[in-house]
Every structure is written in structure tokens, then in C-alpha cells.
PDB file of N, CA, C, O and CB in Angstrom:
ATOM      1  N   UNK A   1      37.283 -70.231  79.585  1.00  0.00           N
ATOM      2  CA  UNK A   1      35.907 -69.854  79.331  1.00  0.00           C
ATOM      3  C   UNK A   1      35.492 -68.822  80.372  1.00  0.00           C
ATOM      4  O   UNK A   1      35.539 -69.044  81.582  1.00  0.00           O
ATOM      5  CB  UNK A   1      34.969 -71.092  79.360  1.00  0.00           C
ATOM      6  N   UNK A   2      35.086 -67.690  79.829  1.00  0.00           N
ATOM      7  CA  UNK A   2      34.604 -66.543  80.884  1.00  0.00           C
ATOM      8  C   UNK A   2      32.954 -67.063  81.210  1.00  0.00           C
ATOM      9  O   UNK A   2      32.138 -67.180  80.295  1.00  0.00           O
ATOM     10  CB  UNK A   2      34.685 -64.687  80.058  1.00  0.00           C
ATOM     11  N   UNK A   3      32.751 -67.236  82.084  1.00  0.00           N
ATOM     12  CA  UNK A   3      31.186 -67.156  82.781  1.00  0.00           C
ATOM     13  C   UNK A   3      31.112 -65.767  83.674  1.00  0.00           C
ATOM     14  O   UNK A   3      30.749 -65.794  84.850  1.00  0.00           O
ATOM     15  CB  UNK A   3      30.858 -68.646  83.957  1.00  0.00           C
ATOM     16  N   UNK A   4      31.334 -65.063  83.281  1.00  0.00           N
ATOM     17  CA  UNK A   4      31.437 -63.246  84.555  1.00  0.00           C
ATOM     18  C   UNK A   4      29.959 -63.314  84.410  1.00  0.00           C
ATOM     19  O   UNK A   4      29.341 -63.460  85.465  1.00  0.00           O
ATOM     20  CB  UNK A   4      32.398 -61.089  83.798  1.00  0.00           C
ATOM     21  N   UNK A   5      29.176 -63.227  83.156  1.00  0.00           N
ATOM     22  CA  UNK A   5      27.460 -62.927  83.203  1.00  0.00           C
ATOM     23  C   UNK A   5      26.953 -64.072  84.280  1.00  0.00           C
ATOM     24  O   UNK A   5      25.767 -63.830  84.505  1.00  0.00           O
ATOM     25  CB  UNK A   5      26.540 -63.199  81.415  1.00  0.00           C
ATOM     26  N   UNK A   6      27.390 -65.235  85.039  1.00  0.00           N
ATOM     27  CA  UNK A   6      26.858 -66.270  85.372  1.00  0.00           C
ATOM     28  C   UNK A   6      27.068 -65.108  86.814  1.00  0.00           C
ATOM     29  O   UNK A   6      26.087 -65.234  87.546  1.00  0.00           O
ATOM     30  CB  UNK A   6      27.538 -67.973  85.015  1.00  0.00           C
ATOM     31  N   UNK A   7      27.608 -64.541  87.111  1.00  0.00           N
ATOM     32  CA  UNK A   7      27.941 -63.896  88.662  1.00  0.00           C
ATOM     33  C   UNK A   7      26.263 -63.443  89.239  1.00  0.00           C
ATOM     34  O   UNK A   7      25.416 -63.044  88.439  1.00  0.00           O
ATOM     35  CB  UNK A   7      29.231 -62.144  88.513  1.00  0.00           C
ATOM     36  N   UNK A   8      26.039 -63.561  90.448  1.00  0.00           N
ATOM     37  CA  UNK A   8      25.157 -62.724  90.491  1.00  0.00           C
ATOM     38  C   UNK A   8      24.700 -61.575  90.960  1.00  0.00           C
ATOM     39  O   UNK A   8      23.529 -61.392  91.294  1.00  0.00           O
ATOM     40  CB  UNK A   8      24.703 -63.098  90.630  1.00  0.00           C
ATOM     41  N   UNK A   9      25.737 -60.613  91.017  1.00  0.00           N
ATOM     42  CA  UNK A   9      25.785 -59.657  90.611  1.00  0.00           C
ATOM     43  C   UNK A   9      25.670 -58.740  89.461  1.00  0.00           C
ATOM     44  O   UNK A   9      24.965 -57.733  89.387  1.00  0.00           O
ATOM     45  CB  UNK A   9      26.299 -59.669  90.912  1.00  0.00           C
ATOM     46  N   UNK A  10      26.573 -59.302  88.454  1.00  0.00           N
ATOM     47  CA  UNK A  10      25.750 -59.338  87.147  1.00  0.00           C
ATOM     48  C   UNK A  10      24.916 -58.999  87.013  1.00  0.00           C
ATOM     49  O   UNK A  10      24.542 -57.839  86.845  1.00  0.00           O
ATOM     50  CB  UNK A  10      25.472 -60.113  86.657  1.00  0.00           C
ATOM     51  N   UNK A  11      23.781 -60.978  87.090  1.00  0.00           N
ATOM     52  CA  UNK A  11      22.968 -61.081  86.800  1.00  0.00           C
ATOM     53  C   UNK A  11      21.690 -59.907  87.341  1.00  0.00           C
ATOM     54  O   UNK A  11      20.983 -59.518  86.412  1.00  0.00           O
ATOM     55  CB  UNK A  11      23.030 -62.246  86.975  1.00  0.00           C
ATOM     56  N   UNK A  12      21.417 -59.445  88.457  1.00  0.00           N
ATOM     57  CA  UNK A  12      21.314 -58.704  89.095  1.00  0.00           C
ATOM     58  C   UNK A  12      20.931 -57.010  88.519  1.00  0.00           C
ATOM     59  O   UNK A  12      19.968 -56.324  88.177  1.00  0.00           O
ATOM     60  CB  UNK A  12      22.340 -59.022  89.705  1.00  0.00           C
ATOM     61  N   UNK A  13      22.431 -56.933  88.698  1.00  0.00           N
ATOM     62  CA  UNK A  13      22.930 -55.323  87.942  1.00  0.00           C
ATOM     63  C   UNK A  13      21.802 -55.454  86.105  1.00  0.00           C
ATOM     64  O   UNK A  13      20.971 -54.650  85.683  1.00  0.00           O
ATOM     65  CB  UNK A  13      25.605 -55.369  87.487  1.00  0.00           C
ATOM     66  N   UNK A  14      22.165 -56.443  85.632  1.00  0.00           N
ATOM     67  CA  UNK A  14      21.837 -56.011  84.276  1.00  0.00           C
ATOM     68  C   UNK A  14      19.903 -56.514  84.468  1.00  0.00           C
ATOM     69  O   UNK A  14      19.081 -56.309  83.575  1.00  0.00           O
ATOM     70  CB  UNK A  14      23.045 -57.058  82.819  1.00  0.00           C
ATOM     71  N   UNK A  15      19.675 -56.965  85.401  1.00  0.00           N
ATOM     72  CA  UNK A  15      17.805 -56.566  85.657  1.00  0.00           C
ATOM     73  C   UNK A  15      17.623 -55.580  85.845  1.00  0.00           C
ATOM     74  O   UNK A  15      16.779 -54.998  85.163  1.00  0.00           O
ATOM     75  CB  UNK A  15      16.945 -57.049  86.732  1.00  0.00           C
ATOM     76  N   UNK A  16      18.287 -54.944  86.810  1.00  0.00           N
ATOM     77  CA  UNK A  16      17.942 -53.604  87.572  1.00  0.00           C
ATOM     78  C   UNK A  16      18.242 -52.317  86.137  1.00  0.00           C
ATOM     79  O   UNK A  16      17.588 -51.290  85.957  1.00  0.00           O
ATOM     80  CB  UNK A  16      19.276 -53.383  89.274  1.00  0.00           C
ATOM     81  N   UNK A  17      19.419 -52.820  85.300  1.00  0.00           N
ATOM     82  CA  UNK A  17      19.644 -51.661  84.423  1.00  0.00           C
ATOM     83  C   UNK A  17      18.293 -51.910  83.234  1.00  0.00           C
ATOM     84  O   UNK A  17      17.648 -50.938  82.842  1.00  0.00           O
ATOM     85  CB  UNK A  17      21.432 -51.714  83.689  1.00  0.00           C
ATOM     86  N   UNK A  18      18.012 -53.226  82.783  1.00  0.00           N
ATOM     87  CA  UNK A  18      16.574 -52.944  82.058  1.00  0.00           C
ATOM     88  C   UNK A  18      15.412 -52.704  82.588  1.00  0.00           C
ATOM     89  O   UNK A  18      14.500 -52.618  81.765  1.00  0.00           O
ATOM     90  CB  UNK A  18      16.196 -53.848  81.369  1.00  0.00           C
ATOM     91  N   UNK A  19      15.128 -52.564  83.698  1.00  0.00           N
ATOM     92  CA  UNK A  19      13.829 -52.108  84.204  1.00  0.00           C
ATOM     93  C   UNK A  19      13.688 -50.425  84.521  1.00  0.00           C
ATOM     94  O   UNK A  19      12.677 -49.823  84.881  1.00  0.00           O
ATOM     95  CB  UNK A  19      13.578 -52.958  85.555  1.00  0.00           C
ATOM     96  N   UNK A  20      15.071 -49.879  84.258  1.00  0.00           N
ATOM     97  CA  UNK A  20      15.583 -48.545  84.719  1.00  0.00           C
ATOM     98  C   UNK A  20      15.187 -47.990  83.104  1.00  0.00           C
ATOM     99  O   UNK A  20      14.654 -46.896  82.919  1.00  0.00           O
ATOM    100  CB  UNK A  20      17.492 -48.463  85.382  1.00  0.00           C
ATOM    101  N   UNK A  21      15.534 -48.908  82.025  1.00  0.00           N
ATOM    102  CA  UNK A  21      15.620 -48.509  80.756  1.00  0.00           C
ATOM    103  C   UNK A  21      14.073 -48.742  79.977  1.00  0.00           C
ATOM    104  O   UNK A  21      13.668 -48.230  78.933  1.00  0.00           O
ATOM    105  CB  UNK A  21      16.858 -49.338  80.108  1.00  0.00           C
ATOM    106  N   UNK A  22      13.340 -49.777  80.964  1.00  0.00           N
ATOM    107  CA  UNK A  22      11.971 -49.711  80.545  1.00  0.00           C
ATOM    108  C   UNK A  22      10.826 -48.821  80.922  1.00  0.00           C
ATOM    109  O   UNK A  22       9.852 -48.495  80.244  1.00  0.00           O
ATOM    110  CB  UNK A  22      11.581 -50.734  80.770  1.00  0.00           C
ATOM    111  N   UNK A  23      11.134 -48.518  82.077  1.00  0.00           N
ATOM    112  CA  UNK A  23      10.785 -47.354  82.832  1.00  0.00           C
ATOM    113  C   UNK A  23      10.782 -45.630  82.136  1.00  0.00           C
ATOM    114  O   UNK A  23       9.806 -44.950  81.821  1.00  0.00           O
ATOM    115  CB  UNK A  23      11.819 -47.482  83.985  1.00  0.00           C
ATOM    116  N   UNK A  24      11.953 -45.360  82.074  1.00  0.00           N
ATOM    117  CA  UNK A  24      12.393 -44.503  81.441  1.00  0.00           C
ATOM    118  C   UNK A  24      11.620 -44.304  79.592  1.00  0.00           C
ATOM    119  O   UNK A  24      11.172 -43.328  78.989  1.00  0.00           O
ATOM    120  CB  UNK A  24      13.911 -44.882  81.644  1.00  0.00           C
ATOM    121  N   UNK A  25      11.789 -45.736  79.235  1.00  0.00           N
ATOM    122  CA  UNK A  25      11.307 -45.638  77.757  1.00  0.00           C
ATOM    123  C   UNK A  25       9.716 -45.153  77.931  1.00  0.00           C
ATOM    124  O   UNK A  25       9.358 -44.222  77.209  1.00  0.00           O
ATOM    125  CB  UNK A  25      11.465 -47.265  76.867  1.00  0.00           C
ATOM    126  N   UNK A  26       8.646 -45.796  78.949  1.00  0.00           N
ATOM    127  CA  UNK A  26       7.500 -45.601  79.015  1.00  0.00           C
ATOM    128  C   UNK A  26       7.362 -43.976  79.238  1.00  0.00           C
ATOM    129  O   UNK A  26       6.845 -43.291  78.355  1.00  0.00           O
ATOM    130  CB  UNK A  26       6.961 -46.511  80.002  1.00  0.00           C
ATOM    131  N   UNK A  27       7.745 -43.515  80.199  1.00  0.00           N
ATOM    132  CA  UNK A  27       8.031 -42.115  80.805  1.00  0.00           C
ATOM    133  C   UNK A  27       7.794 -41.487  79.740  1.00  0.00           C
ATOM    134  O   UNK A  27       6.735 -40.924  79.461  1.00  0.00           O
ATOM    135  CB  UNK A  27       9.412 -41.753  81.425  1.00  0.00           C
ATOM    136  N   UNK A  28       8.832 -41.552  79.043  1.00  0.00           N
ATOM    137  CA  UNK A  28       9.147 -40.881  77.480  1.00  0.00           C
ATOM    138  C   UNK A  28       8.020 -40.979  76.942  1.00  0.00           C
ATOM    139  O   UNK A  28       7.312 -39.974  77.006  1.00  0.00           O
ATOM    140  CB  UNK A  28      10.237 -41.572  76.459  1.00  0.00           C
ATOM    141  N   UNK A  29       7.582 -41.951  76.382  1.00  0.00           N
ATOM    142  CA  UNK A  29       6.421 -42.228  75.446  1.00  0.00           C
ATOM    143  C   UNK A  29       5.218 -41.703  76.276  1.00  0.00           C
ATOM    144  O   UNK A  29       4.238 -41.444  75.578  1.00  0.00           O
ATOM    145  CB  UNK A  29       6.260 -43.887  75.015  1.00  0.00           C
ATOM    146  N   UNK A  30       5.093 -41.522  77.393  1.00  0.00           N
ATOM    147  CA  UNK A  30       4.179 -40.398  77.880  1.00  0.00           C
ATOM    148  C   UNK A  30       3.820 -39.318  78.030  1.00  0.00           C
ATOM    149  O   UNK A  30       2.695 -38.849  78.197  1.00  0.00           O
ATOM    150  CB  UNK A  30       4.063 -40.322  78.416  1.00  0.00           C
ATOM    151  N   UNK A  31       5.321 -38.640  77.940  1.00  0.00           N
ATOM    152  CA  UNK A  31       5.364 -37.584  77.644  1.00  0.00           C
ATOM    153  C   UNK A  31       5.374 -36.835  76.102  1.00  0.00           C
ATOM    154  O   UNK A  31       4.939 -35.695  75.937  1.00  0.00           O
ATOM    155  CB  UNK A  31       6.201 -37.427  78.296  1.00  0.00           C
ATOM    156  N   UNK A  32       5.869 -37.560  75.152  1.00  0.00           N
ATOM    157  CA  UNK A  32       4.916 -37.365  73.841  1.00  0.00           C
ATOM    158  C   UNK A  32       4.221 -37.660  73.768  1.00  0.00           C
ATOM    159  O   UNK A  32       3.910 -37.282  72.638  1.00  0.00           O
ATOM    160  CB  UNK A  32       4.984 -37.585  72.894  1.00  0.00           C
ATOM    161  N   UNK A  33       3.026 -38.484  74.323  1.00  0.00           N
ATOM    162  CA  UNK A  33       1.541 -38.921  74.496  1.00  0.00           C
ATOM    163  C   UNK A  33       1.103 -37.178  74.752  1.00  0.00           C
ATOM    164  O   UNK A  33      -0.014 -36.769  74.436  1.00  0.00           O
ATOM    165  CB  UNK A  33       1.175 -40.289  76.076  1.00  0.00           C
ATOM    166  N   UNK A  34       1.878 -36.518  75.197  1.00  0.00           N
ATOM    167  CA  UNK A  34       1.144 -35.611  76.055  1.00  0.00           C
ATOM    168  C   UNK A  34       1.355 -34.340  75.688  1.00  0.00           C
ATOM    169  O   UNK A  34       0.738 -33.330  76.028  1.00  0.00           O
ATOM    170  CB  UNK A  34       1.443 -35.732  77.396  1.00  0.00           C
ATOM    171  N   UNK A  35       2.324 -34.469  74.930  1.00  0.00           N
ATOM    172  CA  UNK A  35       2.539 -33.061  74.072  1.00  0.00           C
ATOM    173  C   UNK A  35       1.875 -32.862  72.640  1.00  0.00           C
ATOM    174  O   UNK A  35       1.465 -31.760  72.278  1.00  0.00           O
ATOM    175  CB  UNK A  35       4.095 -32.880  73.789  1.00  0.00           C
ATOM    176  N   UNK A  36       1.784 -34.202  71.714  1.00  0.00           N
ATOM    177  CA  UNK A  36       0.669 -34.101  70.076  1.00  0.00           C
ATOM    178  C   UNK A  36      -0.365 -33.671  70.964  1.00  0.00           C
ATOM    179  O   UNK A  36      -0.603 -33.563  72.167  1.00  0.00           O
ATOM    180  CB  UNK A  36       0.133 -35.839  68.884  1.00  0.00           C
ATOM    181  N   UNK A  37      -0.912 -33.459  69.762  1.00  0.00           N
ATOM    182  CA  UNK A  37      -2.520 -32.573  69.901  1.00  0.00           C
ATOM    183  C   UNK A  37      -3.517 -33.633  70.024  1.00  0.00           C
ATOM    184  O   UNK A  37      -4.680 -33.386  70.345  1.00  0.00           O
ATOM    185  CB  UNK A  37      -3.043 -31.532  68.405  1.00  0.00           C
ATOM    186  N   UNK A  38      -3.102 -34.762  69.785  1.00  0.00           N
ATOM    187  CA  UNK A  38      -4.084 -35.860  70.116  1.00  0.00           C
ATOM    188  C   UNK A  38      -3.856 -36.932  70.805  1.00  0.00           C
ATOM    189  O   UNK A  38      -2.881 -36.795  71.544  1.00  0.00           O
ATOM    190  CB  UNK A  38      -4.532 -36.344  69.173  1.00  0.00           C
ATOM    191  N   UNK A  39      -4.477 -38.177  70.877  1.00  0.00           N
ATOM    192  CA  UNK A  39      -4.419 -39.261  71.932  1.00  0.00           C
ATOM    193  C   UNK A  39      -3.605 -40.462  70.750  1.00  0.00           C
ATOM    194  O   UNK A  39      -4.123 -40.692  69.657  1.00  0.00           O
ATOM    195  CB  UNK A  39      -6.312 -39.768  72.696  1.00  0.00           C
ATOM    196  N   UNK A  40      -2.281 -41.139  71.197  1.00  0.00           N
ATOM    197  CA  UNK A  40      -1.357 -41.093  70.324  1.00  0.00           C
ATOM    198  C   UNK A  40      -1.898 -42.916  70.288  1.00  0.00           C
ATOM    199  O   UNK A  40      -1.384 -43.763  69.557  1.00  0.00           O
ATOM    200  CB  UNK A  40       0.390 -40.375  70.813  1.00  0.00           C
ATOM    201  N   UNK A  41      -2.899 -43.138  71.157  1.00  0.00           N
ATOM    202  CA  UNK A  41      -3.002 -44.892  71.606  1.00  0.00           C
ATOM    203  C   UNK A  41      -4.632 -44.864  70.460  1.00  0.00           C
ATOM    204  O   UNK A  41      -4.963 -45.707  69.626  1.00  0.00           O
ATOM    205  CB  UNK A  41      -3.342 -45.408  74.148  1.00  0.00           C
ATOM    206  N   UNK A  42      -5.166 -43.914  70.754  1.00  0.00           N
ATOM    207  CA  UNK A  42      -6.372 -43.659  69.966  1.00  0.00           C
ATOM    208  C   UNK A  42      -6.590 -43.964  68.671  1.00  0.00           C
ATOM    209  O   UNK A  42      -7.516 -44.674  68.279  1.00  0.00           O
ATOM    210  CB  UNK A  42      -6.607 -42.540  69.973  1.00  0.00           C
ATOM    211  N   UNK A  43      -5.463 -43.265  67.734  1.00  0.00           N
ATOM    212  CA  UNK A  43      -5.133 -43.104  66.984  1.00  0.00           C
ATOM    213  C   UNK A  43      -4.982 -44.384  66.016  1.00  0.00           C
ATOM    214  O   UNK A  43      -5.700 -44.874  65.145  1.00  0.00           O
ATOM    215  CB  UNK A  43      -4.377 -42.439  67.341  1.00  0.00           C
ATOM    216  N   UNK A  44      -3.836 -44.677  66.513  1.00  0.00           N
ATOM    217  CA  UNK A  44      -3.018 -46.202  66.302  1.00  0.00           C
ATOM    218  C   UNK A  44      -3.803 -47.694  66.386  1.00  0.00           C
ATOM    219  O   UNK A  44      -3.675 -48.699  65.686  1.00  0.00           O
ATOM    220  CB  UNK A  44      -1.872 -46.318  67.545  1.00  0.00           C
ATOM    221  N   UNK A  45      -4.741 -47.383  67.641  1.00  0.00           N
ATOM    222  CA  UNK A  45      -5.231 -48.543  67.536  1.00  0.00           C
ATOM    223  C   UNK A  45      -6.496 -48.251  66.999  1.00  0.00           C
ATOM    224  O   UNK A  45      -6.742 -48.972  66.032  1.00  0.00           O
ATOM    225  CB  UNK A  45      -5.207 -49.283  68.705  1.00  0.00           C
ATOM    226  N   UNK A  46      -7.416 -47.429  67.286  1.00  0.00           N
ATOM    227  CA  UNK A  46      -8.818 -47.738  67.388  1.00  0.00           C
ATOM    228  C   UNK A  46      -9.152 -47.183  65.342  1.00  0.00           C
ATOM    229  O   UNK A  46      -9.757 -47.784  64.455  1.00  0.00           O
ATOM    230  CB  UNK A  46      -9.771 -46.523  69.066  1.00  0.00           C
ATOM    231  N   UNK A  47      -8.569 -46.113  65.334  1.00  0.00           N
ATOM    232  CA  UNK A  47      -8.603 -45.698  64.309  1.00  0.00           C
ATOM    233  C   UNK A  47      -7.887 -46.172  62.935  1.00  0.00           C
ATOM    234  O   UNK A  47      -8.220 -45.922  61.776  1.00  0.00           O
ATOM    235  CB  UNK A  47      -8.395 -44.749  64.633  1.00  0.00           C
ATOM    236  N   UNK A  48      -6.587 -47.084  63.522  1.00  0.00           N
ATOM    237  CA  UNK A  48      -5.931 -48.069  62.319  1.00  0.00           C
ATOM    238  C   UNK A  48      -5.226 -46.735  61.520  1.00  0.00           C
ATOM    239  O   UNK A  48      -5.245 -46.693  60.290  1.00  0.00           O
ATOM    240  CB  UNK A  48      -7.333 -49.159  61.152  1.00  0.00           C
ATOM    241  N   UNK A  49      -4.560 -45.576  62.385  1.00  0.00           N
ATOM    242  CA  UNK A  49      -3.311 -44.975  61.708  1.00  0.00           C
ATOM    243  C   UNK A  49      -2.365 -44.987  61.535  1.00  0.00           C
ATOM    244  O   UNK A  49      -1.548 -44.444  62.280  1.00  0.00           O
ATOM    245  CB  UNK A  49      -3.047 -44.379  61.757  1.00  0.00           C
ATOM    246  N   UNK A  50      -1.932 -45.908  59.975  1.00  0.00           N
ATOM    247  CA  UNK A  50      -0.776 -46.235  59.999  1.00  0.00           C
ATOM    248  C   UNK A  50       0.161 -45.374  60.235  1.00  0.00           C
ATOM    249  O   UNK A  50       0.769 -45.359  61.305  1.00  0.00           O
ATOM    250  CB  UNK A  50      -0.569 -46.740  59.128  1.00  0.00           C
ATOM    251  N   UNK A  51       0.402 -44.511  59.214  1.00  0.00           N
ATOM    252  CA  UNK A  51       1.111 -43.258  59.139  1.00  0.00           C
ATOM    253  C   UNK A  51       1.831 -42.977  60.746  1.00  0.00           C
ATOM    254  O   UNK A  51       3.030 -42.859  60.996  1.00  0.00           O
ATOM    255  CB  UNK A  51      -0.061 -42.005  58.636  1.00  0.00           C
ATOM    256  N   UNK A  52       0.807 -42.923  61.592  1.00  0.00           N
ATOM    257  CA  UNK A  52       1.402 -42.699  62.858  1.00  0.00           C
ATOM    258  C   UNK A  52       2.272 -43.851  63.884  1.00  0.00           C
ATOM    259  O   UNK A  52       3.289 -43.738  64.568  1.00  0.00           O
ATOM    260  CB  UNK A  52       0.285 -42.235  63.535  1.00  0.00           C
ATOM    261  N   UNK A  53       1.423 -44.876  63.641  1.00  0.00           N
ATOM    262  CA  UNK A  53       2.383 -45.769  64.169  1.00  0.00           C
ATOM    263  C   UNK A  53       3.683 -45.934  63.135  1.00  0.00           C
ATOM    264  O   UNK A  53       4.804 -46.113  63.612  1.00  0.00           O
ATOM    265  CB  UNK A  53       1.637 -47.166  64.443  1.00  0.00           C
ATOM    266  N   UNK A  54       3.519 -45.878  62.015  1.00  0.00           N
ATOM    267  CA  UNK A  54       5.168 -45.845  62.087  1.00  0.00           C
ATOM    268  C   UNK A  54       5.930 -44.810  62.502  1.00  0.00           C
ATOM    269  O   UNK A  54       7.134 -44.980  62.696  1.00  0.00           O
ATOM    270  CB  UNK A  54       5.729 -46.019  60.923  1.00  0.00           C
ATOM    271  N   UNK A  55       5.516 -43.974  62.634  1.00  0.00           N
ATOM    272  CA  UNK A  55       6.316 -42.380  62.984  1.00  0.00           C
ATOM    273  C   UNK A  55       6.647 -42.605  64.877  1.00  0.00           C
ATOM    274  O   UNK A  55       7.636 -42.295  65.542  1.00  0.00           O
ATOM    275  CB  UNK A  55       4.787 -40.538  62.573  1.00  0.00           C
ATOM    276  N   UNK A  56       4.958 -43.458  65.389  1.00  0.00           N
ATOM    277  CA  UNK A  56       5.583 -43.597  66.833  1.00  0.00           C
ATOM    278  C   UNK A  56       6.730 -45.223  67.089  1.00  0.00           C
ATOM    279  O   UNK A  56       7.441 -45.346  68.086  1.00  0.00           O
ATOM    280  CB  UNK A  56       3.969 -43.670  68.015  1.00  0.00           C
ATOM    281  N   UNK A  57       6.664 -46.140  66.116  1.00  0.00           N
ATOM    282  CA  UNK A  57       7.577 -46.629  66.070  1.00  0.00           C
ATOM    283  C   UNK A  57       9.114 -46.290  66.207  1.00  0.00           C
ATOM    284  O   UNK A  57       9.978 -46.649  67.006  1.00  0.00           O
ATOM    285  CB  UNK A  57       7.294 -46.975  65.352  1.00  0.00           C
ATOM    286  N   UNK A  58       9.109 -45.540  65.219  1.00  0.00           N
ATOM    287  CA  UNK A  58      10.595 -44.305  65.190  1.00  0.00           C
ATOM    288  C   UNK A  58      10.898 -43.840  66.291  1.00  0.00           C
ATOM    289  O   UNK A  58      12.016 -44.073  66.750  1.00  0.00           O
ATOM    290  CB  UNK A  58      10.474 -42.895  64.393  1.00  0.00           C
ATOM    291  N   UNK A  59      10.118 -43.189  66.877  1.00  0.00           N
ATOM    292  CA  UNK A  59      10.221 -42.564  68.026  1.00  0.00           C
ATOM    293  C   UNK A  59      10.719 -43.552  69.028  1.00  0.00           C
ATOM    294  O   UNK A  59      11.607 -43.151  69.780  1.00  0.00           O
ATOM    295  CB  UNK A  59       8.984 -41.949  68.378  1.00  0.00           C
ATOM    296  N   UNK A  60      10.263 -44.867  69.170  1.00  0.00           N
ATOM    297  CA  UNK A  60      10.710 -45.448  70.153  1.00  0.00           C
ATOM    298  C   UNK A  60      11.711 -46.566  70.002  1.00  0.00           C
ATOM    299  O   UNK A  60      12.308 -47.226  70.852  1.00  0.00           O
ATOM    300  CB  UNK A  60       9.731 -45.788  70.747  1.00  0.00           C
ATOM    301  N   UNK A  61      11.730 -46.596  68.721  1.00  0.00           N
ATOM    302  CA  UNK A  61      13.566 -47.212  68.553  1.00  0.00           C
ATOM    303  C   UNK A  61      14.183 -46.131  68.663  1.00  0.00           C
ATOM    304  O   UNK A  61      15.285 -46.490  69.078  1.00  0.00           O
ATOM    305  CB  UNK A  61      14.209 -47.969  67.020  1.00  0.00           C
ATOM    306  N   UNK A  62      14.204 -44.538  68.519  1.00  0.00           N
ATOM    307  CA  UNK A  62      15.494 -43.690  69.015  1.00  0.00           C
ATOM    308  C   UNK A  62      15.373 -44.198  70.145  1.00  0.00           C
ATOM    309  O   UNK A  62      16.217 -44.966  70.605  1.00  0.00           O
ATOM    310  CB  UNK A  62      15.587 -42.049  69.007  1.00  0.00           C
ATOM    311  N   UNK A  63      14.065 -43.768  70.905  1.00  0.00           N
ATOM    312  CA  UNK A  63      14.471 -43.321  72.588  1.00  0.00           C
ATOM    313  C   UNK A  63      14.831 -44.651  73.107  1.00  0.00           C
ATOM    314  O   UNK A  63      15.165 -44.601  74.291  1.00  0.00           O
ATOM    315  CB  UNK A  63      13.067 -42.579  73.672  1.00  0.00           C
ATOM    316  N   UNK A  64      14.867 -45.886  72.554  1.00  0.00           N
ATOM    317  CA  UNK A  64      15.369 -47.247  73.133  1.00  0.00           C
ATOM    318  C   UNK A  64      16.985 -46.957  73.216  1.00  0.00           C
ATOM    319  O   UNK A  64      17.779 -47.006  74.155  1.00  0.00           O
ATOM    320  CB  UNK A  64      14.944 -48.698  72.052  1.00  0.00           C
ATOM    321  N   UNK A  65      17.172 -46.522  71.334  1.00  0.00           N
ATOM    322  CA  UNK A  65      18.577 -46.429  71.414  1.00  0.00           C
ATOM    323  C   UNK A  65      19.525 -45.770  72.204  1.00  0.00           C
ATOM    324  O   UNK A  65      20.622 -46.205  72.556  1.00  0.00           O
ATOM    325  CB  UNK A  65      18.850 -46.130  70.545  1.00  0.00           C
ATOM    326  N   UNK A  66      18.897 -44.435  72.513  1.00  0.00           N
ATOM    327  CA  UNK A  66      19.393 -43.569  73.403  1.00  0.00           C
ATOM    328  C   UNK A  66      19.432 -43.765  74.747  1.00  0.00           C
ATOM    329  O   UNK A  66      20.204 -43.114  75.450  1.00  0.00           O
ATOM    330  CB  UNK A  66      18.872 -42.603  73.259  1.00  0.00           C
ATOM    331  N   UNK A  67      18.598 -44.689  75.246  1.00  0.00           N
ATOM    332  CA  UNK A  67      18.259 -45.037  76.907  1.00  0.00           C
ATOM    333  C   UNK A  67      19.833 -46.493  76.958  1.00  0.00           C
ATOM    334  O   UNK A  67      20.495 -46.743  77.965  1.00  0.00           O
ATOM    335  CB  UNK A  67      15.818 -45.980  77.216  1.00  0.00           C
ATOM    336  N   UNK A  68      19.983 -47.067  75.774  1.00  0.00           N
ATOM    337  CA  UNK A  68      20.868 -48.196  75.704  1.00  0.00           C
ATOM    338  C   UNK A  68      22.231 -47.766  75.915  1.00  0.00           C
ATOM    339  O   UNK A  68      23.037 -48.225  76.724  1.00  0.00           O
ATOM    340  CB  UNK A  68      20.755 -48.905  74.433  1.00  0.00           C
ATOM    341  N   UNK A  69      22.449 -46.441  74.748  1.00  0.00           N
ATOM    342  CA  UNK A  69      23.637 -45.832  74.865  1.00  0.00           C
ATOM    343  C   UNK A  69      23.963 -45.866  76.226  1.00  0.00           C
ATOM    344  O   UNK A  69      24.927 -46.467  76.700  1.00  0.00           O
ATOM    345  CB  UNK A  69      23.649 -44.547  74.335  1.00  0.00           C
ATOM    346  N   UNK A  70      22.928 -45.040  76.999  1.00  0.00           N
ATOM    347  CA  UNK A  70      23.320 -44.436  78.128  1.00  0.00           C
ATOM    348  C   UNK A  70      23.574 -44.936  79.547  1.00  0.00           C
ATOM    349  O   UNK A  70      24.135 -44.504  80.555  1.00  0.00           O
ATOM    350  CB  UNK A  70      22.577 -43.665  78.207  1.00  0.00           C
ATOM    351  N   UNK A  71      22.612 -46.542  79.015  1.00  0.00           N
ATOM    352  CA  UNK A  71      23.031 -47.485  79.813  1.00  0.00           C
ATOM    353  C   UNK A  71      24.301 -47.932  80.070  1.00  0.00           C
ATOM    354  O   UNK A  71      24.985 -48.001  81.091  1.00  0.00           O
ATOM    355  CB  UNK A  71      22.516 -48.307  79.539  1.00  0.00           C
ATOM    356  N   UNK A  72      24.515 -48.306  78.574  1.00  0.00           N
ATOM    357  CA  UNK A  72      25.640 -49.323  78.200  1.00  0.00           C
ATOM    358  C   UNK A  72      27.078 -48.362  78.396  1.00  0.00           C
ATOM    359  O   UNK A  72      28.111 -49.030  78.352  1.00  0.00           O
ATOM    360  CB  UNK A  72      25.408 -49.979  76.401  1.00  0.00           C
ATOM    361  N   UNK A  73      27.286 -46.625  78.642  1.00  0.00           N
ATOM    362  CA  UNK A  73      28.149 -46.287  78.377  1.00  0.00           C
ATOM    363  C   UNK A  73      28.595 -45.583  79.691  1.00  0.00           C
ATOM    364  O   UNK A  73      29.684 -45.013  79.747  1.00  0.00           O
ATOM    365  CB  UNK A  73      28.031 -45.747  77.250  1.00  0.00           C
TER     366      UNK A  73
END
């Protein structure tokens, strides 16, 4: 039976790599906050645009996927 994730180092390493990857994801999503022509939280919540939250949904399963890749590889 492998227990290697029980190490704590590991355990450790793979906090430090999701807080690197949550970090990074927010970053991102700020910086398209900051490039549309409008307020992307505004929108979504106050105004109830769907259309956009799914489009910023999209957006942030790529940039998850891509921050994972880059983790994981």
C-alpha cells in the first residue's frame, strides 16, 4: 500500500501548489475584470446576466485548466 500523499512534504507541497493556483486564477479573473468595457461582478450579480456568467464561467474553467496543467506538469 503506497501512503507517499500521507508524507509531509507532500502534504505540504500540494497546499502551497493550490494556493499558487488560486492566486493566480483570481489574478486572471482580474485582469479580465479589467479589460471588458464593463464591471464583470456588476453585471452577473446585481443585474442577473446570464449570458455573461456563463461566458465568465468558461473563462474560468479554461484558466483553472490551464493553471492545473501547469501545475501538474
Amino acid at each position: 500500500m503506497d501512503i507517499e500523499w500521507i508524507k509531509p512534504a507532500a502534504f505540504f507541497g500540494s497546499i502551497v501548489y493550490a494556493l499558487i493556483g488560486v492566486a493566480i486564477f483570481w489574478l486572471s479573473f482580474l485582469l479580465i475584470d479589467k479589460i471588458t468595457p464593463y464591471n464583470l461582478w456588476e453585471e452577473i450579480v446585481e443585474k442577473q446576466n446570464v449570458a455573461l456568467g456563463v461566458v465568465v464561467a468558461a473563462m474560468a474553467l479554461g484558466i483553472c485548466i490551464i493553471v492545473a496543467a501547469a501545475i501538474h506538469g
